[in-house]
VORODO-277710 format. One record per residue (C-alpha): residue number from 0; residue in three letters; x, y, z. Coordinates in nm, 3 decimals. Layout:
<sites>
SITE_NUM_ALA_X_Y_Z
...
</sites>
This chain:
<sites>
SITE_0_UNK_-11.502_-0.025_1.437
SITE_1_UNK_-11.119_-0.095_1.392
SITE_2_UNK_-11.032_-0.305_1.727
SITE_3_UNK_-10.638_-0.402_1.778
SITE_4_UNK_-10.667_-0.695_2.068
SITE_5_UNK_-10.334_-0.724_2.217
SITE_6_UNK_-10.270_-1.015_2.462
SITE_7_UNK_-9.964_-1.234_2.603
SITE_8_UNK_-10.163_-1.550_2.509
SITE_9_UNK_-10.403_-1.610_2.225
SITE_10_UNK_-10.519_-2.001_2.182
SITE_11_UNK_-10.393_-2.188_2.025
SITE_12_UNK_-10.099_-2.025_1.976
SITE_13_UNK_-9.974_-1.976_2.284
SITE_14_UNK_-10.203_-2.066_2.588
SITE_15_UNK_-10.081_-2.076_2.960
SITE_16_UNK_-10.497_-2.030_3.106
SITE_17_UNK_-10.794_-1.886_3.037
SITE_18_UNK_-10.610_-1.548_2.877
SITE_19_UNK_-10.539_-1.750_2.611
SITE_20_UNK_-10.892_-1.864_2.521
SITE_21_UNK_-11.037_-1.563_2.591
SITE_22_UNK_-10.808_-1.393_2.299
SITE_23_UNK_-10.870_-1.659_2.092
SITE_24_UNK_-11.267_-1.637_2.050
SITE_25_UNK_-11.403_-1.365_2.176
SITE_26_UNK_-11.223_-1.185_1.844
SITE_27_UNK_-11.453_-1.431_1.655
SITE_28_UNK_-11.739_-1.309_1.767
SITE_29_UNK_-11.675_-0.942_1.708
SITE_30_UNK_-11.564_-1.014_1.400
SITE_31_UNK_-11.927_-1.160_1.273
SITE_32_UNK_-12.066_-0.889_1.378
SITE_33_UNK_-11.862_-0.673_1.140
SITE_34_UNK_-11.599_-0.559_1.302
SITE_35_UNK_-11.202_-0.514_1.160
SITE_36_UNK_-11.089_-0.680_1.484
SITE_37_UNK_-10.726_-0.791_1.523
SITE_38_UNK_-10.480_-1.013_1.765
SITE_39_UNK_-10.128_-0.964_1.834
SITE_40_UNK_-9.916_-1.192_2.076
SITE_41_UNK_-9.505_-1.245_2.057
SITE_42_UNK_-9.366_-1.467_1.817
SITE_43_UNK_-9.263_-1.739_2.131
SITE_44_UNK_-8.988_-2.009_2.028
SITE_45_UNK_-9.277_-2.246_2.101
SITE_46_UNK_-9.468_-2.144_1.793
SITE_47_UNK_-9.217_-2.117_1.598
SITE_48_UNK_-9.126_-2.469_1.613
SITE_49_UNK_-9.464_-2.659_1.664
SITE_50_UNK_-9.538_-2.803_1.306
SITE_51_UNK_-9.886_-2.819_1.404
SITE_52_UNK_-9.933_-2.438_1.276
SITE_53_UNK_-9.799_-2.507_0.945
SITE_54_UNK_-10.182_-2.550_0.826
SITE_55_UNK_-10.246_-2.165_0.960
SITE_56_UNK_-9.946_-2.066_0.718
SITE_57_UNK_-9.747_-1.778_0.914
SITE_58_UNK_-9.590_-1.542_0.648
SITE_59_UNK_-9.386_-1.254_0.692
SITE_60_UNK_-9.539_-0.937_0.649
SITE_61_UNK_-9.377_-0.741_0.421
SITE_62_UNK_-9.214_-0.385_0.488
SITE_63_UNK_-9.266_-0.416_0.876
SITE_64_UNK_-8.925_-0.428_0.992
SITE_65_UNK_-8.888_-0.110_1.229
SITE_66_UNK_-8.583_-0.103_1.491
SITE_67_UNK_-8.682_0.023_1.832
SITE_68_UNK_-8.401_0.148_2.113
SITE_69_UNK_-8.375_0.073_2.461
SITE_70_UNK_-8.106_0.139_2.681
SITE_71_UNK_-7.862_0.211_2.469
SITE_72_UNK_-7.929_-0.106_2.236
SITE_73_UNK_-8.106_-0.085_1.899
SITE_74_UNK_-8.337_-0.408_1.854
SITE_75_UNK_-8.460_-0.477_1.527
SITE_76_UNK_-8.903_-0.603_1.545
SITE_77_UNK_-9.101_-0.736_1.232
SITE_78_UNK_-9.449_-0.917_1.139
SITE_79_UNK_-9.584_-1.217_1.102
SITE_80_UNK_-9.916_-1.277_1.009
SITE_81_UNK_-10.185_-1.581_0.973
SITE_82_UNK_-10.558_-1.621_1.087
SITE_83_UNK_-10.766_-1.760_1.375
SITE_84_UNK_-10.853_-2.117_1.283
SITE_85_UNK_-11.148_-2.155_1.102
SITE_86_UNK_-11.206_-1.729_1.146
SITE_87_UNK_-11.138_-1.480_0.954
SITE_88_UNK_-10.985_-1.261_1.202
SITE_89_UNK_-10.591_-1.169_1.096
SITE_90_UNK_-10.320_-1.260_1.368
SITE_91_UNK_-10.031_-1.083_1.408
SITE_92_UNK_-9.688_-1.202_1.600
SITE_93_UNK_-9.431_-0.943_1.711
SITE_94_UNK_-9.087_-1.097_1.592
SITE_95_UNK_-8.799_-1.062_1.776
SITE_96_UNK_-8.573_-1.391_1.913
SITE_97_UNK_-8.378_-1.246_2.163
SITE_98_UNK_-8.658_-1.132_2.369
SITE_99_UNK_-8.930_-1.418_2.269
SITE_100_UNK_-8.834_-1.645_1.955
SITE_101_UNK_-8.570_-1.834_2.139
SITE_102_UNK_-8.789_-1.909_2.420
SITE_103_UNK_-9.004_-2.242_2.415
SITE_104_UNK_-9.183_-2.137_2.745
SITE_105_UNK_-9.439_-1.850_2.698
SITE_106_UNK_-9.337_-1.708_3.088
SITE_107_UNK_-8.948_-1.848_3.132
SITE_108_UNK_-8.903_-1.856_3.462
SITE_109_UNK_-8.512_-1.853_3.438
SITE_110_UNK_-8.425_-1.528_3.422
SITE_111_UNK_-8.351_-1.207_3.674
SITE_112_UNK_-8.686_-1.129_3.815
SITE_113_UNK_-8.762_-0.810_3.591
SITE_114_UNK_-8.663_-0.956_3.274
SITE_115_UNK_-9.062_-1.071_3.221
SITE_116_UNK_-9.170_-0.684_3.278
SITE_117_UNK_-8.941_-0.560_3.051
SITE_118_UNK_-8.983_-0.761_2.779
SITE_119_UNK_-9.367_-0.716_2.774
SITE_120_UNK_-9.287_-0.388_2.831
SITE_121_UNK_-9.077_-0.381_2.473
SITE_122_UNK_-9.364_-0.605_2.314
SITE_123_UNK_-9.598_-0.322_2.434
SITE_124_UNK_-9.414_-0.034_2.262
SITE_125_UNK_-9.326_-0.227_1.959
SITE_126_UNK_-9.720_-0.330_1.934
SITE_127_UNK_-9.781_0.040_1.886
SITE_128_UNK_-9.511_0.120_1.649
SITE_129_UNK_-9.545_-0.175_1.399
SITE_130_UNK_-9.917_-0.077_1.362
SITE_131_UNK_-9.832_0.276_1.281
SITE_132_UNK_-9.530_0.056_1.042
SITE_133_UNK_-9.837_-0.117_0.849
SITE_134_UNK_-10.068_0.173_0.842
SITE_135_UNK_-10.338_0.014_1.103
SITE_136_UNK_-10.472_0.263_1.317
SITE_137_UNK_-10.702_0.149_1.593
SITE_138_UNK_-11.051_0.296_1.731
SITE_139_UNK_-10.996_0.085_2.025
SITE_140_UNK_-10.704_-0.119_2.200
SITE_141_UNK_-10.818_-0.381_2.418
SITE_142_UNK_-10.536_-0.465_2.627
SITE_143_UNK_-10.552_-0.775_2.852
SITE_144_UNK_-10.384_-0.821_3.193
SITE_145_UNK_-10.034_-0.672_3.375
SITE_146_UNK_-9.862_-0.765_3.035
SITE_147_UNK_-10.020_-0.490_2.823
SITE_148_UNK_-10.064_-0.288_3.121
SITE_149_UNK_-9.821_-0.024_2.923
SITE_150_UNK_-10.015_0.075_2.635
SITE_151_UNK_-10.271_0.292_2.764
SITE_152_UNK_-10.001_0.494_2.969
SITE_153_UNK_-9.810_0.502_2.609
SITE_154_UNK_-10.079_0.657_2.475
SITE_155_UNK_-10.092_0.888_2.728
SITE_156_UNK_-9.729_1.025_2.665
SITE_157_UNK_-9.790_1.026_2.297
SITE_158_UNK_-10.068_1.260_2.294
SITE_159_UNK_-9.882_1.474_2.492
SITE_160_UNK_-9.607_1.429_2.242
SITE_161_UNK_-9.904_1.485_1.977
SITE_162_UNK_-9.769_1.181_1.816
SITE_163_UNK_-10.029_1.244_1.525
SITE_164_UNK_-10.074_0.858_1.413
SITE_165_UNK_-10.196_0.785_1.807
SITE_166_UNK_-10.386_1.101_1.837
SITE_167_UNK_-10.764_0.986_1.918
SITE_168_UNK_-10.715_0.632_1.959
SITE_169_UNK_-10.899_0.473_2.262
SITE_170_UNK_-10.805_0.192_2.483
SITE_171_UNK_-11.028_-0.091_2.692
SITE_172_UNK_-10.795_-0.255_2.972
SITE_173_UNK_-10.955_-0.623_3.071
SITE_174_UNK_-10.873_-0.793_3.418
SITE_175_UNK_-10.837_-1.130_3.424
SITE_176_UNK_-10.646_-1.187_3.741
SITE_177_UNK_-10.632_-0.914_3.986
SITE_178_UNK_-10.342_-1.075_4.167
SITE_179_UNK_-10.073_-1.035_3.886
SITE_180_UNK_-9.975_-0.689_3.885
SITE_181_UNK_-9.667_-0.684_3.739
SITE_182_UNK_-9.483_-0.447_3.996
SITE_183_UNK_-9.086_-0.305_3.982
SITE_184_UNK_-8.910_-0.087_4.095
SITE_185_UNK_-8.873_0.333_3.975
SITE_186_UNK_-8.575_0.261_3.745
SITE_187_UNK_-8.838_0.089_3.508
SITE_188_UNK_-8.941_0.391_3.364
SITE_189_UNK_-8.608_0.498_3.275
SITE_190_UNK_-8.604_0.185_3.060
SITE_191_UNK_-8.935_0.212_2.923
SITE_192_UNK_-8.913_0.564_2.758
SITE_193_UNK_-9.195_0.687_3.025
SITE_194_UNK_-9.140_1.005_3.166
SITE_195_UNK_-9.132_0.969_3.563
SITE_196_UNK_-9.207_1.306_3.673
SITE_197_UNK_-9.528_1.267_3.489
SITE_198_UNK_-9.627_0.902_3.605
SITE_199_UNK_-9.440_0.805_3.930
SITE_200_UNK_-9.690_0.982_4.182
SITE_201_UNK_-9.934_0.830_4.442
SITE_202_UNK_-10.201_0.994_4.205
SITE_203_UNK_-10.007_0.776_3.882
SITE_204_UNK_-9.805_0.469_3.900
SITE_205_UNK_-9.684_0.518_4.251
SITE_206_UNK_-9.764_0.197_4.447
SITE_207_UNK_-9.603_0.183_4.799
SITE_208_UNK_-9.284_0.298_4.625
SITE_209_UNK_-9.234_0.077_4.341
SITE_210_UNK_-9.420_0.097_4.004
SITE_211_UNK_-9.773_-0.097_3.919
SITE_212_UNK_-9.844_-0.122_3.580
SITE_213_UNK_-10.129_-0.286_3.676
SITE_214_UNK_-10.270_0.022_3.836
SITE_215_UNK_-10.168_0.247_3.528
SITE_216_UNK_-10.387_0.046_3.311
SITE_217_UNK_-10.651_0.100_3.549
SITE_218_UNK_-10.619_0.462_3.547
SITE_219_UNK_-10.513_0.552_3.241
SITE_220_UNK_-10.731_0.304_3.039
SITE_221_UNK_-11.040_0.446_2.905
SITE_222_UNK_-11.273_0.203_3.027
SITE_223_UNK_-11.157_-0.105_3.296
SITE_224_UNK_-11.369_-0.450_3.272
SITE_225_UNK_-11.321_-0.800_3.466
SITE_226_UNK_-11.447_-1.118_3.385
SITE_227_UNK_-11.729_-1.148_3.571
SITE_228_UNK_-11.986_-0.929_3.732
SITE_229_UNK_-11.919_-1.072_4.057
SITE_230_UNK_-11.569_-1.046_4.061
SITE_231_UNK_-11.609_-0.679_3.924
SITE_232_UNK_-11.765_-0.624_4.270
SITE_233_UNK_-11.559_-0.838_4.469
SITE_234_UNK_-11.205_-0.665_4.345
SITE_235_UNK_-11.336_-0.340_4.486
SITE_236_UNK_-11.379_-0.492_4.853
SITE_237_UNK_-11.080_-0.531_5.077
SITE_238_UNK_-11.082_-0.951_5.100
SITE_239_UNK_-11.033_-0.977_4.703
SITE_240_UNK_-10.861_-0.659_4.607
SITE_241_UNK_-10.504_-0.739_4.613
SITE_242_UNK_-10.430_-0.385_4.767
SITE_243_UNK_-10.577_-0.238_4.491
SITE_244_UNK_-10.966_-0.226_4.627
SITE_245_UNK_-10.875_0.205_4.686
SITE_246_UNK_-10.806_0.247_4.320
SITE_247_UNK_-11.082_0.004_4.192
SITE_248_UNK_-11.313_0.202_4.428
SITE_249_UNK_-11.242_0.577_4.281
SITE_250_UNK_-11.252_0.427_3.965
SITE_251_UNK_-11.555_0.269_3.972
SITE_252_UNK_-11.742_0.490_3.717
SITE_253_UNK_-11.505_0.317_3.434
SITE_254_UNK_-11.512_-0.025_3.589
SITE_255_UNK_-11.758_-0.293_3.470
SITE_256_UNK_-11.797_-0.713_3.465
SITE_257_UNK_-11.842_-0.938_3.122
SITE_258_UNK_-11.855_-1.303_3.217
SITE_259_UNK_-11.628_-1.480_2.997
SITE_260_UNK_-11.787_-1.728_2.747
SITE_261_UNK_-11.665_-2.071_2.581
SITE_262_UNK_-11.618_-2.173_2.268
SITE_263_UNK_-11.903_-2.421_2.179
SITE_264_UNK_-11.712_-2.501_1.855
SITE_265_UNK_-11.445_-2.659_2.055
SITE_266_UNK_-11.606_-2.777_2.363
SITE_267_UNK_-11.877_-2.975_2.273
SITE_268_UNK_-11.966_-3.336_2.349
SITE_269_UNK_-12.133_-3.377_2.033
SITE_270_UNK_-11.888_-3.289_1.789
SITE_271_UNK_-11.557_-3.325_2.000
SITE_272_UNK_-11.321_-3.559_1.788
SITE_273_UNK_-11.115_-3.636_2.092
SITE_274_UNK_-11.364_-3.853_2.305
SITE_275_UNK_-11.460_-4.216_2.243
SITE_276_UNK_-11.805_-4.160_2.185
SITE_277_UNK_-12.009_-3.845_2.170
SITE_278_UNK_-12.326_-3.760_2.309
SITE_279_UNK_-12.583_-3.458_2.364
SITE_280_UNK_-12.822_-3.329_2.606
SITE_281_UNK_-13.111_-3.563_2.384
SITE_282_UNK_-12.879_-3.890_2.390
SITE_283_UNK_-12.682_-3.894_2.668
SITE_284_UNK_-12.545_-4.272_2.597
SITE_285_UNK_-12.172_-4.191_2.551
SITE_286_UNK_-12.142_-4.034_2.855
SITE_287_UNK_-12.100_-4.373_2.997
SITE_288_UNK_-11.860_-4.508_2.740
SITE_289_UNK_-11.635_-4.161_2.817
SITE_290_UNK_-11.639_-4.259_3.192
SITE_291_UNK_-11.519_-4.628_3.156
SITE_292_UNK_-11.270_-4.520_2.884
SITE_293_UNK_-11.140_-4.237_3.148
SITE_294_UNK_-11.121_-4.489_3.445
SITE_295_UNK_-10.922_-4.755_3.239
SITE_296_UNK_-10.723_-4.458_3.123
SITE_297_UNK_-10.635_-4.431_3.462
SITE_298_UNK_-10.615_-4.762_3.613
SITE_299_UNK_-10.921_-4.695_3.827
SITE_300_UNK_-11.233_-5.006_3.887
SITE_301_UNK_-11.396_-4.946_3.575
SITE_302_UNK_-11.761_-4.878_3.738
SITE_303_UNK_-12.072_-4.687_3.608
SITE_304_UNK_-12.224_-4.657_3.936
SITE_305_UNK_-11.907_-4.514_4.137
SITE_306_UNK_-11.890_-4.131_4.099
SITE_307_UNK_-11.575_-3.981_3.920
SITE_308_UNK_-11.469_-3.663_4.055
SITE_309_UNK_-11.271_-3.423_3.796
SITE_310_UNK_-11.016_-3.153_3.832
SITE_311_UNK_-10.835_-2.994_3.559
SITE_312_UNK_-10.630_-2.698_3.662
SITE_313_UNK_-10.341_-2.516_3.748
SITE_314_UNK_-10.194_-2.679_4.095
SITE_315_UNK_-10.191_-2.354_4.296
SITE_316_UNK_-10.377_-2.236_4.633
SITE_317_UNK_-10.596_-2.004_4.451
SITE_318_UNK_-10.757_-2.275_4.327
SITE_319_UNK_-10.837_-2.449_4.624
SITE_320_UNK_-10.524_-2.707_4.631
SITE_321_UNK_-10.463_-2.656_4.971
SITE_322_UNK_-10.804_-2.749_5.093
SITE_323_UNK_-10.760_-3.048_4.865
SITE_324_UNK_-10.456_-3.175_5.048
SITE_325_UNK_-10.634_-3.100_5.345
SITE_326_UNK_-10.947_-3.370_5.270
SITE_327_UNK_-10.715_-3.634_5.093
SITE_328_UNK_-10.714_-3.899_5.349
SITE_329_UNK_-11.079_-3.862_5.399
SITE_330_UNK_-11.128_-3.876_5.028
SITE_331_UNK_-10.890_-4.211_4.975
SITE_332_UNK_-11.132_-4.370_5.235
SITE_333_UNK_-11.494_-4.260_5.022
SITE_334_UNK_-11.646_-4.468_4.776
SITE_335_UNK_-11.575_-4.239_4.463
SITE_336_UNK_-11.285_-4.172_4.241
SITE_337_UNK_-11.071_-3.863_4.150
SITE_338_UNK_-10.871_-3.771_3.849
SITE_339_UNK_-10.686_-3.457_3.835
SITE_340_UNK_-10.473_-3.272_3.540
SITE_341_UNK_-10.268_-3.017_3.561
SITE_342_UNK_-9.917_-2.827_3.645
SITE_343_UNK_-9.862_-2.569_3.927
SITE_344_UNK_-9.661_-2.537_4.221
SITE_345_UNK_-9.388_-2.798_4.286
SITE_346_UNK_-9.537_-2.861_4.665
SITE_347_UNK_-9.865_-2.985_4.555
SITE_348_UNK_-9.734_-3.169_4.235
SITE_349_UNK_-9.514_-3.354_4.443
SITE_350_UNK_-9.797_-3.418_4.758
SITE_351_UNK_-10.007_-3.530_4.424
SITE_352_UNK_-9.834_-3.728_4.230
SITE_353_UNK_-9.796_-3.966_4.541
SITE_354_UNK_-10.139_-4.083_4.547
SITE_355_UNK_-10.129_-4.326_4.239
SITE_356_UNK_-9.902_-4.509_4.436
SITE_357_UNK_-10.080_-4.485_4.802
SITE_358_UNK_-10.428_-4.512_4.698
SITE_359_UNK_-10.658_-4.699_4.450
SITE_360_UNK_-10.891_-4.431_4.359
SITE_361_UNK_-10.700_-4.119_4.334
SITE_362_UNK_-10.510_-4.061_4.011
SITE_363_UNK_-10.280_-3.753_3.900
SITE_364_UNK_-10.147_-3.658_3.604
SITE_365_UNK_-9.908_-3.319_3.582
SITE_366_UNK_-9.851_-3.122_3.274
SITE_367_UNK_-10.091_-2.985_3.053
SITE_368_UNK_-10.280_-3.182_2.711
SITE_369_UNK_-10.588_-3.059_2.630
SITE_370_UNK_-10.727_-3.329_2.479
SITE_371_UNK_-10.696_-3.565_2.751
SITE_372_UNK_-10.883_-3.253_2.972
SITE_373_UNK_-11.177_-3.288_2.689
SITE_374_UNK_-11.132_-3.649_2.793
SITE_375_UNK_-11.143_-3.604_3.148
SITE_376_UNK_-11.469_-3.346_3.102
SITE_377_UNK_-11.632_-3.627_2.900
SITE_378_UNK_-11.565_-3.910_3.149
SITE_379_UNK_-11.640_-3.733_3.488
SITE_380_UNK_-11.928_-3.697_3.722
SITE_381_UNK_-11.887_-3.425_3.869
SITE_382_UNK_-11.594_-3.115_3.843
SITE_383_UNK_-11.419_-3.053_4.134
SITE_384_UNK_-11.352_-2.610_4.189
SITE_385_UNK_-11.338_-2.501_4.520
SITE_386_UNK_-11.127_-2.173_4.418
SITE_387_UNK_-10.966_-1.895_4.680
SITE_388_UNK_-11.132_-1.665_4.419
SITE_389_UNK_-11.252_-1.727_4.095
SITE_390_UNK_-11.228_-1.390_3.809
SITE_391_UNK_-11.458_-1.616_3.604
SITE_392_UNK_-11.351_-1.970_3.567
SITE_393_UNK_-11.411_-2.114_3.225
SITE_394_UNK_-11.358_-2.485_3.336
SITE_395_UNK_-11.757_-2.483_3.570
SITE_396_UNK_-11.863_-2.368_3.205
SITE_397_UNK_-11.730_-2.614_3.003
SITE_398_UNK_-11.782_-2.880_3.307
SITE_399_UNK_-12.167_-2.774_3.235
SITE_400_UNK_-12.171_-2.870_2.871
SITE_401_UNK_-12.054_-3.197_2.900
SITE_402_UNK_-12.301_-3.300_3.182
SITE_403_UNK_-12.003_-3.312_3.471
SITE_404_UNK_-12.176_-3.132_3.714
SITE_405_UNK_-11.972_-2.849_3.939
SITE_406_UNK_-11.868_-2.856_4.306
SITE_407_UNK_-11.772_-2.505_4.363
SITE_408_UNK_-11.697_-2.216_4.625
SITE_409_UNK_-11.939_-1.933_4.592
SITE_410_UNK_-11.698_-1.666_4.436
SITE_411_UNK_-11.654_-1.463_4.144
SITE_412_UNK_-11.744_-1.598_3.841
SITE_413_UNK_-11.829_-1.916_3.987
SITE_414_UNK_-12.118_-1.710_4.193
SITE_415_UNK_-12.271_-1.628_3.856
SITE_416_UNK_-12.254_-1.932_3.684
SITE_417_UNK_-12.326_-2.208_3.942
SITE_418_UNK_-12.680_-2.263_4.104
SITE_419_UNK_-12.693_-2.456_4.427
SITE_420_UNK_-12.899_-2.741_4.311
SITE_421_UNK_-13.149_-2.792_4.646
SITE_422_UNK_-13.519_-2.938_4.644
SITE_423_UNK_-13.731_-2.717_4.376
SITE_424_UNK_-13.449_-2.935_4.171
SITE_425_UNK_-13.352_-2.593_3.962
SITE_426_UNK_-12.998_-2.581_3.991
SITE_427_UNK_-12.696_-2.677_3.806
SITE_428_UNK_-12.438_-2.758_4.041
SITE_429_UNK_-12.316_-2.801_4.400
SITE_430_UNK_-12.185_-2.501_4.605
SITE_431_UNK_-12.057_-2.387_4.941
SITE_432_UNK_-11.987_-2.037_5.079
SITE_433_UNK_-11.700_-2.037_5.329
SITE_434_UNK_-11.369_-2.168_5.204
SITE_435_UNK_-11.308_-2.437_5.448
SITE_436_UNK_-11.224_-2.818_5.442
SITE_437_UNK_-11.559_-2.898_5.605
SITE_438_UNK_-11.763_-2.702_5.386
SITE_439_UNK_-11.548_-2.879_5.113
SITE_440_UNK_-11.592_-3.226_5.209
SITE_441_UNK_-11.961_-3.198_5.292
SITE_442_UNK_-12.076_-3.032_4.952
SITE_443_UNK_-11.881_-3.367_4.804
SITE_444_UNK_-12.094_-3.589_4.974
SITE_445_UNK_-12.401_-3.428_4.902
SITE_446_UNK_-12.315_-3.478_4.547
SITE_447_UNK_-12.241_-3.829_4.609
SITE_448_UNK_-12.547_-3.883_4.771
SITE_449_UNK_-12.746_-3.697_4.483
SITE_450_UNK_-12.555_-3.952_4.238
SITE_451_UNK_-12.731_-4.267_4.379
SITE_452_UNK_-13.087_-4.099_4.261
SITE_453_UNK_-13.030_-4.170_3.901
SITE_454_UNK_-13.404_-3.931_3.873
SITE_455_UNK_-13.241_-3.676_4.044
SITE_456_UNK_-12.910_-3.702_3.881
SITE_457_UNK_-13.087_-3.701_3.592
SITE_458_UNK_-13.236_-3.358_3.627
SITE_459_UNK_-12.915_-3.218_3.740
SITE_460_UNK_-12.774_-3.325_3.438
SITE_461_UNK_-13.061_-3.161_3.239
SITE_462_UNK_-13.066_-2.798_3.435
SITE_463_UNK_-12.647_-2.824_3.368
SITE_464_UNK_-12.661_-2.931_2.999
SITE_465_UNK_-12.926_-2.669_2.898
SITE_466_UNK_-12.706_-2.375_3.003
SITE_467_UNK_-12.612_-2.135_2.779
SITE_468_UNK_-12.261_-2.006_2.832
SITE_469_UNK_-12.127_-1.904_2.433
SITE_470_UNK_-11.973_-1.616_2.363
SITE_471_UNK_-12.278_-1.433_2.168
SITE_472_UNK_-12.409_-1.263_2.469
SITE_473_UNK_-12.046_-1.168_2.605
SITE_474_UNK_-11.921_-1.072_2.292
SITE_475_UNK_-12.256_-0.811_2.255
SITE_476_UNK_-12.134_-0.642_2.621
SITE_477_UNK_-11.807_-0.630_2.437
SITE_478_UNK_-11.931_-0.488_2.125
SITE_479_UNK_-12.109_-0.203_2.380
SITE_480_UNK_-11.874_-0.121_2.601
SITE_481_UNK_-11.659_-0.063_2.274
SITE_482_UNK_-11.919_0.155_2.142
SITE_483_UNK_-11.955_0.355_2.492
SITE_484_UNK_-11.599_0.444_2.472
SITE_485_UNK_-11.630_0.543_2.156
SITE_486_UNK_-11.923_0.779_2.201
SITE_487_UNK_-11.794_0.934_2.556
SITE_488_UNK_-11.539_1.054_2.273
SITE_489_UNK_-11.764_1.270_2.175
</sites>
């Protein structure tokens, strides 16, 4: 098969959350099992100046200059091309600086609010027409998120338009995150070459009078897949489906879950370069080392037998932030210690960043680095996720690996990954059901209280550690569902 993977981010090129990993293994794995599989993403200003790609050797590609117009303006696109690290799967990067290349931010925020639609809109269209520019037609496009959202309804008007190069081709749209539609208003279409007659009906893109691109992947996509089985269910239910549950619902027959996997060859205690010492499921001895490197890292008591709490992630209420602020006093007051990571909303940043000055055991740090996260996975007790909703959640997964055992909300992907760990002593994690502070705070000190049974802990670590979450099973449901399209064809 002859697979064009088209995405916003692609690690680690250009990586806001889990999109980005996602794009940048799974094409590994369908690529070893034989597959032409290829990535395209912008060419952002931030790639274009980080040094640290030099080693991955971005080239021009030759003859693929086209010049696309919209609105009246004639905007010239090219190629670049290099390869996954360490893969032999060819990456491509749409060129074009007024709309990407003099941006160091992958999602600028200051612009006019439709400027991020149309330009993924533009990347989109220009995806299409610099593969039919280099002569690489597709079986399948798998399209990921609001951002590519276009490409099946593209396809749509071109065979219509019996476009000849786009005739047959199928498409595969992927959910992450149901709550990023990428709505606008009518007038969209107008810029985007779409005709509205044809689209802009309750039946089409239509959505409570503005346009949902969103929704026209979903219905004019081949096949539709989320990241996880439960969320594939949830999305389709009123609490979870961001308005969309109706569409997801008469669409079911096309709509399917594959839980997202990680990438063992760079999340791994036992071979990460970034930690102080590394360790395995059979020698577990650096996991202490990590944790007293993490809590002088962090000006905490340096203290094997106080529990570190972990949370790396994006400061916003969907993952739970607001139940956080919620518990903090209670928390300050506990005998255990929490280090968080990550950027987000300005409210909780700000509530945050307070707390190295107000308490002793809670420490923040904002921005993203990930290899003080692999630090902060190595060092930790236990990972802190009590998510709104969940799609999948890659960070339980690699929490598991490096024997920092999860706290989490049963939801989405965090349902199928995380096993209450009770008395037959067969789980992997903690979990509670109802997203509220109490549940919260009592599933904490459970684990707390588990932590003092070093047995106990012991096992936990065990059930966690032994887990297999690669991408070789995901990437097979991949390699099928490609392969269903493919023979519904016919």
């Amino acid at each position: 098969m002859k697979i064009l993977f088209v995405s916003a981010e692609v690690s680690p090129f250009a990586k806001v959350g889990g999109l980005g990993d996602v794009a940048g293994s799974l094409p590994k794995f369908i690529k070893k099992m034989g597959h032409d599989i290829r990535v395209i993403l912008p060419y952002y200003g931030i790639i274009n100046n980080n040094t640290n790609y030099q080693e991955c050797k971005i080239k021009d590609v030759p003859d693929s200059s086209i010049e696309i117009e919209f609105e009246g303006t004639t905007s010239k696109f090219s190629l670049k091309k290099c390869f996954l690290p360490d893969a032999n799967v060819p990456v491509y990067f749409v060129v074009n600086y007024n709309l990407f290349g003099q941006y160091e931010d992958i999602y600028p925020t200051n612009h006019k609010e439709n400027f991020q639609l149309k330009r993924f809109i533009v990347f989109s269209y220009a995806t299409l027409k610099l593969a039919e520019r280099i002569n690489f037609k597709p079986d399948i496009i798998h399209c990921n998120d609001w951002h590519i959202a276009s490409i099946p309804i593209y396809l749509t008007s071109f065979a219509d338009k019996n476009i000849d190069f786009f005739n047959g081709i199928k498409t595969l749209y992927t959910i992450h995150n149901l709550s990023y539609q990428g709505r606008s208003v009518p007038e969209v279409l107008d810029f985007a070459k779409i005709d509205s007659k044809k689209f802009f009906h309750m039946s089409g893109l239509e959505f409570y009078g503005k346009v949902n691109w969103m929704k026209g992947g979903i219905l004019y996509a081949d096949k539709v897949n989320t990241v996880s089985e439960n969320y594939a269910k949830e999305i389709q239910t009123k609490e979870y489906g961001e308005d969309l549950d109706g569409v997801l619902r008469a669409n079911s027959n096309k709509l399917s879950g594959i839980l997202n996997g990680v990438d063992y060859s760079i999340w791994n205690p036992e071979n990460d370069k970034h930690i102080i010492r590394n360790y395995s499921e059979k020698d577990l001895k650096g996991k202490n080392s990590c944790k007293i490197s993490l809590q002088k890292e962090y000006d905490l008591e340096a203290n094997p037998y106080v529990p570190v709490l972990a949370m790396v992630s994006r400061m916003v209420e969907q993952k739970g932030f607001d139940l956080l602020e919620r518990i903090i006093y209670q928390l300050r007051g506990m005998n255990l210690q929490l280090v968080i990571l990550g950027r987000g909303d300005k409210k909780y940043e700000k509530i945050l960043l307070k707390l190295n000055e107000s308490t002793s055991n809670i420490r923040v740090k904002t921005g993203f680095n990930e290899i003080r996260a692999e630090k902060i996975y190595a060092g930790a007790d236990m990972f802190l996720q009590p998510s709104k909703f969940e799609p999948c959640g890659l960070s339980q997964l690699i929490a598991l690996k490096y024997a920092t055992i999860p706290i989490v909300r049963k939801t989405g992907g965090l349902a199928d990954t995380i096993v209450d760990f009770s008395s037959d002593e067969t789980g992997n994690g903690f979990m509670f059901k109802e997203y509220s502070t109490a549940e919260l705070l009592s599933t904490i000190k459970t684990a707390c209280k588990y932590f003092e049974n070093k047995n106990l802990w012991d096992k936990i670590i065990t059930n966690a550690m032994s887990c297999d979450f690669g991408w070789q099973k995901s990437a097979e449901l991949y390699e099928k569902l490609y392969k269903d399209i493919l023979r519904e064809e016919g």
